[in-house]
N, C-alpha and C positions, 0 to 999 in steps of 0.2 A: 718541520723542515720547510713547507709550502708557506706558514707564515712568516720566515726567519730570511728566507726570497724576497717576500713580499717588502720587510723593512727594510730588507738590502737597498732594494731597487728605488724603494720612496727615500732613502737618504740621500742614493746618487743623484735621485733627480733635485731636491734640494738644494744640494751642494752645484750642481750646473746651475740651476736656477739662481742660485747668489751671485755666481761666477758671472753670470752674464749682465747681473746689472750694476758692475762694478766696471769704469770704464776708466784711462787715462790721457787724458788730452791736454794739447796745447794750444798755444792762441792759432796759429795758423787753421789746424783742422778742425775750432770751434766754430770759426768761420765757416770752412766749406762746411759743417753738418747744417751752419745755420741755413747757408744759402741751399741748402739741396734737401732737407727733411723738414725745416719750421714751419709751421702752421701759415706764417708771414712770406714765405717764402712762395707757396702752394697761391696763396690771392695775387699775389705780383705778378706769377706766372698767366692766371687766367685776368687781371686786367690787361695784361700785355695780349693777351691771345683774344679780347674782345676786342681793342683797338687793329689787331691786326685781322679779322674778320670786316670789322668797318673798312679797312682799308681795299679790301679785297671784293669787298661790295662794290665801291666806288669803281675798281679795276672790271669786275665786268659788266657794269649799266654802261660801258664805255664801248664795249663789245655789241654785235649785230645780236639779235635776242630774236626766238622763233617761239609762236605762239599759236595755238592749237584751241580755238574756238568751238563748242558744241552746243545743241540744243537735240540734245536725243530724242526728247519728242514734247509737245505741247497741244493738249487738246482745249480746244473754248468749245461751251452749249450756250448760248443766251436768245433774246429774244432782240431782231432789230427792226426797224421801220422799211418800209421798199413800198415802191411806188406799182399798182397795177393797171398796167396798160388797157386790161381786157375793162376794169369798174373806173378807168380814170380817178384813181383813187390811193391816198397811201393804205398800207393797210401794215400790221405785224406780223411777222413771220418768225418762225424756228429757225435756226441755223446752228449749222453744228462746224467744228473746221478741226484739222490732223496737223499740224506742222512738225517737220523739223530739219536742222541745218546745222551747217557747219565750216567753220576756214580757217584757213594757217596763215598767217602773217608774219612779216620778217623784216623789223625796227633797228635803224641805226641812227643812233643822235651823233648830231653833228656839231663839234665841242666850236666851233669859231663863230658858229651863226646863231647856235640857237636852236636850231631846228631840228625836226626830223625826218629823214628819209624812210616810205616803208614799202613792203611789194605783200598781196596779199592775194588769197583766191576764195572765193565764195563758190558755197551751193547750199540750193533751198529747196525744200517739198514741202506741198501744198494739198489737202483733201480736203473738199466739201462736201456737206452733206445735208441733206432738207431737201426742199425743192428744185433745186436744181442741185445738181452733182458734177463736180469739175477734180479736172487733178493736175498741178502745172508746177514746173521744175525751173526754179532759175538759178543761173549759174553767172558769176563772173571767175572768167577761168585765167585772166592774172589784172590786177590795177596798181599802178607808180604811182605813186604821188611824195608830195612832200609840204608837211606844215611846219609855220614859225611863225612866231612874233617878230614884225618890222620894226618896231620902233622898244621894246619891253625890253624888260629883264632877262638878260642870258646867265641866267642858274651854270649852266652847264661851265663856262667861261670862267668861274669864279673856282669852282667846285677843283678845277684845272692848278690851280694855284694855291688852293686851302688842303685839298685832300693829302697829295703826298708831304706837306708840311707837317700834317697832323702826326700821320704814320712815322715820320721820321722822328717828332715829339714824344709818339708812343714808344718809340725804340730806345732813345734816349733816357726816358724814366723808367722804363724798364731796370737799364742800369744804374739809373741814380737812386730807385730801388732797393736795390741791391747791396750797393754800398751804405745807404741806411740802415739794412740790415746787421750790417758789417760792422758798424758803427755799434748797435744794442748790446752783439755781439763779445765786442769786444769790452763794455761796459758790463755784460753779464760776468764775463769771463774776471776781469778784476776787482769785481763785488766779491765774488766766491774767493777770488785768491788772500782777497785782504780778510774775507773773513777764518779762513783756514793760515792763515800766519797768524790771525789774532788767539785762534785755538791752539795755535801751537806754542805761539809765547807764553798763554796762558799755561799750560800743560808745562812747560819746562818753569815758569816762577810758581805753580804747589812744589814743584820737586825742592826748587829752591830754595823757598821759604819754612820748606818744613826741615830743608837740613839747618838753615841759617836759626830756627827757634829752637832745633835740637844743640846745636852750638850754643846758643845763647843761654839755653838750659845751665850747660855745664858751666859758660862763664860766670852766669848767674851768682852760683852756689860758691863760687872760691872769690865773689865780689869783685870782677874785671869789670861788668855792667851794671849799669843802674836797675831795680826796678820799672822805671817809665821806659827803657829799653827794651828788657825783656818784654814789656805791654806790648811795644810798638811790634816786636818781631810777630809777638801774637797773632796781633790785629791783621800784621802784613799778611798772614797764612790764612786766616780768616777770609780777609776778603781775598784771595788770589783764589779758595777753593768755588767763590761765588763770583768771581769773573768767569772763571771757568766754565761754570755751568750756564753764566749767560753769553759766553762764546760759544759753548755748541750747542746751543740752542738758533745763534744767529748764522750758524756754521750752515747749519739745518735748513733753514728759511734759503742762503743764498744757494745753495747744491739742488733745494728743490725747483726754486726760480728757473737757473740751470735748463738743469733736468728738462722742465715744462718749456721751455723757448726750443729747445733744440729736438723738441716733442718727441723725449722719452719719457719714460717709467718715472714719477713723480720720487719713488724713492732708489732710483742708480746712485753708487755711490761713488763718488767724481774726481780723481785726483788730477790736479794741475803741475804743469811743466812750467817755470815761468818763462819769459824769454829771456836773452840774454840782451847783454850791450847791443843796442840796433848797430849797423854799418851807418858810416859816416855820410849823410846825404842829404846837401845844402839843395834849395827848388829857389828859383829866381822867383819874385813878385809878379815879373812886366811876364813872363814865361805863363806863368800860373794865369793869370789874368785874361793874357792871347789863349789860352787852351777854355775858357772857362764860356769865353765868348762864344768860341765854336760849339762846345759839345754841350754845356749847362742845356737842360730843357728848359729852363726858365727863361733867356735868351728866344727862346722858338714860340712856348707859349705865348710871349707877349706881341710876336710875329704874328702869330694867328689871331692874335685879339685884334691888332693894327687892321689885318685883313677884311675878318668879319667884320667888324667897324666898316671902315670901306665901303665892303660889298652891300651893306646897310644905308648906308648914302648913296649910293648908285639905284638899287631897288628902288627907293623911296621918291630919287632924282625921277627918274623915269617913269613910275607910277603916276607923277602930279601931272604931267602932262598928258593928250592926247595918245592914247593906245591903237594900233592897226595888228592884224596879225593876216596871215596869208593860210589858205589852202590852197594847193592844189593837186591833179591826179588826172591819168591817161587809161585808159582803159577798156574793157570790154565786156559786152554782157547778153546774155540770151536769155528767153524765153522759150519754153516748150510745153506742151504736153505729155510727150514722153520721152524718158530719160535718156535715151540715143539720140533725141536730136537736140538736147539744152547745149550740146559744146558743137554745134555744127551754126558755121556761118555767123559768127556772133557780130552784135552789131558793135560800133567802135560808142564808149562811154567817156565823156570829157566833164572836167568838173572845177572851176577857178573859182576861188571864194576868198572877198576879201571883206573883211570888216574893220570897224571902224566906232572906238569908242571914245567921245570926248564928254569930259567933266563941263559942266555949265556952272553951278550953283555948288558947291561943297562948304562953304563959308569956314574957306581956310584949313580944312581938317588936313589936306595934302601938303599944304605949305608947312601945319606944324609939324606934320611927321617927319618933313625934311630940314629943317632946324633944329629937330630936337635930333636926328640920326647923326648932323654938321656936330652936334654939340658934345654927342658920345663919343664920338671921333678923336674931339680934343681933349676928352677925360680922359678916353684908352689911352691916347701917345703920354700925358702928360703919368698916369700911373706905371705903363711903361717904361718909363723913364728912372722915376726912384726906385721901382725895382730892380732896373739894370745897377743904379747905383748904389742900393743898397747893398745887392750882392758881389758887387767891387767890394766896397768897404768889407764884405765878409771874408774875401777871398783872402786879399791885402792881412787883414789883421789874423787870420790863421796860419797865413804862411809866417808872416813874424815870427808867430806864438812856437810855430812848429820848429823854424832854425836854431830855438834857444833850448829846445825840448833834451839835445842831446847831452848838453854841455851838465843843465841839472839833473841826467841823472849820473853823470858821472859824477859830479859833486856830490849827488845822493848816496851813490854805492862807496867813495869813499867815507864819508860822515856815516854810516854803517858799517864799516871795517874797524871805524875808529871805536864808535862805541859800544861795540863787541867785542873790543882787545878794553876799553875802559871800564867795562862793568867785570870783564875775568879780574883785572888786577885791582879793584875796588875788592872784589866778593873775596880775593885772598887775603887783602889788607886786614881784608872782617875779621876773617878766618884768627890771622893770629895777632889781634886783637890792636893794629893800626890805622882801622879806618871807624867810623862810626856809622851808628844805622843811616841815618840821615842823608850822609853822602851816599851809601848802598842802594836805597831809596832813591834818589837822584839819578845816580848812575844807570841804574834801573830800566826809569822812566824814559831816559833820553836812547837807549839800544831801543826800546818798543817805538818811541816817536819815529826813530832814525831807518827802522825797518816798514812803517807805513810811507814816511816820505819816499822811500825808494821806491817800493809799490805803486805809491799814487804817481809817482816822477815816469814810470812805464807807462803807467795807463792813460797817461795825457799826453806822450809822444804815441802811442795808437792810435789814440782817439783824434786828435790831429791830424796824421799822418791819411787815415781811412774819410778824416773829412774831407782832405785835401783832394781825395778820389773822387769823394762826392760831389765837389763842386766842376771840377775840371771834367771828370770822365775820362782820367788820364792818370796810368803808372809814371811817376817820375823814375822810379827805381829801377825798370826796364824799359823806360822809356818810350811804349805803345800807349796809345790809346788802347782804351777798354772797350772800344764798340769794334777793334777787330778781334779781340778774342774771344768776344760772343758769339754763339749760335743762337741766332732770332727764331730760329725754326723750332728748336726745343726746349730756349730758353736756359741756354747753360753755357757755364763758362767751356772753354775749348782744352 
């Protein structure tokens, strides 16, 4: 009885275990598996989330920053030279010494100039040891200052105008991402479809042909057919039992495909919905075009390229010339011997520092860096440029492509009614003995054609239609942009 359980239980599990890798889906919710479970899906998510990590760096080196200095402790033993009063004489000495110290500092850069603003405090101990023995405490118990470059490069200034473009770049292919995605997606989806209509055709002409040679059989024998007829009906069931078998075989290949993009079980086994007639939805060119400008990240990237370009001329500009840069700082500071008196009465500490560095002799290296930065400058706008217009001409000839998309597949789904009602009243004529193989054969052919064209006539108004997302970043069908129903926080549609 305890083993009659045991096979109970390992059938039921079984039987679950099939059930669940047996799934039915449509184009819409291939999609959302794709975007929300794919392998593709998961990298998009975390380039979006390193781009928005840089971005947030940017966000607080912008911010005051407090910094906490230590030297817990540092001993030296060496031997050094000292002069002796008592032998008029240098002589070598032992010396031993105990340090350590420590200070907090508190850094704001200052994004219009350049510069930075910092406020800091110091304290230091001091032990000697050897010949003489000493112990002294200094303290700067707070100093202002502020450094920059007067005449250099302001990083900061640039960073000001590069950084949030980038992030805004990252947020946009994030979603243009996505619709790529969407795009595979929808290519996985009617690879599998066409190949399970082509097993299904296949699957319905054995039934066919093997009624149409049992037929031919009988006609055979009372001399209604020829010989080379009967051949032909042969031959047709022949090879329809060896389409078949290389139809699910290819059935196989696209279900696994499938399967692996939407990162399931290699062998789930996948039944499709197709879609129906899409709803009637004309998108303007000049429309498409204005949306494609704003939201395309390709549009942005070549922004930032202009930039950095730029800012690479500017840098370079400013490097060939004479360089100054400024310190300065206000302050205070004491000396003691012991640690209750380093913060009493401290003396005031002032400190202005300006320097100053000019090129004499360089034999040109500054001037080429800045022709050759002039010269990047005009490559960048100039590649910018046929990118932008490249991606016109792409936009422009998709939306064409996509306006005519609906008309042939109406056309298609008619041309498939028709020769699905032409092959029934062919295969009858067969039947009682008014049509001939050949047209049957014919007739055949053009129901299987007429049922890919439909198939292919969907999958190239999708694939269109999800390009058209791709390029704009924009539902025409509801009419929103697609960066307000994104959550940038979790990376998911809303």
């Amino acid at each position: 009885m305890r083993y009659i359980s045991l096979w109970v239980l390992t059938l039921m599990f079984c039987v679950t275990g099939k059930a669940q890798q047996t799934m039915r889906l449509d184009l819409r919710r291939t999609i959302e598996l794709a975007n929300d479970s794919s392998l593709t899906a998961f990298r998009n998510q975390n380039m979006y989330l390193s781009g928005y990590w840089e971005y947030r760096t940017y966000r607080a080196n912008r911010l005051p920053s407090l910094t906490l200095n230590l030297t817990p402790a540092q001993y030296y033993r060496y031997i050094t030279q000292r002069y002796d009063s008592n032998s008029d004489m240098d002589v070598y000495r032992e010396q031993q010494m105990f340090s350590a110290g420590g200070g907090l500092m508190i850094q704001q850069n200052f994004d219009w100039t350049g510069g930075t603003f910092y406020l800091e405090s110091d304290l230091e101990y001091m032990r000697n040891f050897g010949d003489t023995k000493s112990t002294q405490y200094s303290s700067v118990p707070v100093r202002v200052g502020y450094t920059q470059s007067l005449l250099g490069y302001n990083a900061f200034r640039w960073d000001r105008k590069i950084e949030p473009l980038k992030y805004e770049k990252v947020k946009k292919e994030f979603i243009y991402n996505t619709e790529v995605l969407s795009e595979e997606a929808v290519t996985y989806f009617f690879d599998l479809a066409m190949a399970q209509a082509d097993y299904k055709l296949a699957q319905e002409n054995v039934l066919s042909t093997d009624t149409l040679y049992s037929i031919g059989l009988r006609r055979h024998k009372i001399a209604a057919i020829s010989q080379a007829d009967l051949l032909t009906l042969q031959l047709d069931k022949v090879n329809a039992q060896n389409t078949l078998e290389n139809t699910r075989i290819a059935l196989k290949r696209a279900m696994s495909a499938l399967a692996l993009f939407l990162n399931m079980d290699k062998n789930t086994t996948i039944d499709l919905d197709l879609p129906g007639r899409p709803v009637a939805l004309e998108i303007s060119v000049d429309e498409a075009l204005a949306k494609a400008k704003v939201n395309n990240p390709t549009y942005l990237q070549q922004r930032q390229n202009v930039l950095e370009a730029e800012r690479n001329v500017n840098k370079t500009k400013v490097e060939s010339r004479f360089n100054a840069s400024l310190n300065a700082s206000v302050g205070f500071n004491q000396v003691a011997d012991k640690f209750k008196d380093v913060y009493r009465r401290p003396l005031q500490q002032d400190l202005v520092n300006i320097s100053v560095s000019i090129p004499l002799i360089d034999w040109g290296v500054r001037k080429g860096k800045y022709n050759m930065a002039k010269n990047n400058l005009n490559v960048v706008k100039t590649a910018a440029r046929q990118e932008e217009l490249g991606l016109e001409e792409e936009v422009t000839m998709t939306v064409s492509d996509f306006n005519i998309q609906l008309r042939l597949i109406a056309s298609a789904e008619e041309a498939l009614d028709l020769a699905v009602m032409a092959y029934e009243q062919t295969r009858q004529r067969f039947i009682i003995g008014k049509a001939d193989v050949n047209s049957l054969t014919l007739s055949l052919n053009r129901q299987q054609e007429a049922q890919k064209n439909y198939i292919s006539a969907l999958q190239n108004y999708w694939l269109n239609y999800y390009k058209i997302r791709r390029l704009t970043l924009h539902d025409f069908e509801s009419g929103i942009s697609l960066s307000d129903r994104f959550d940038f926080n979790n990376g998911l549609y809303r």
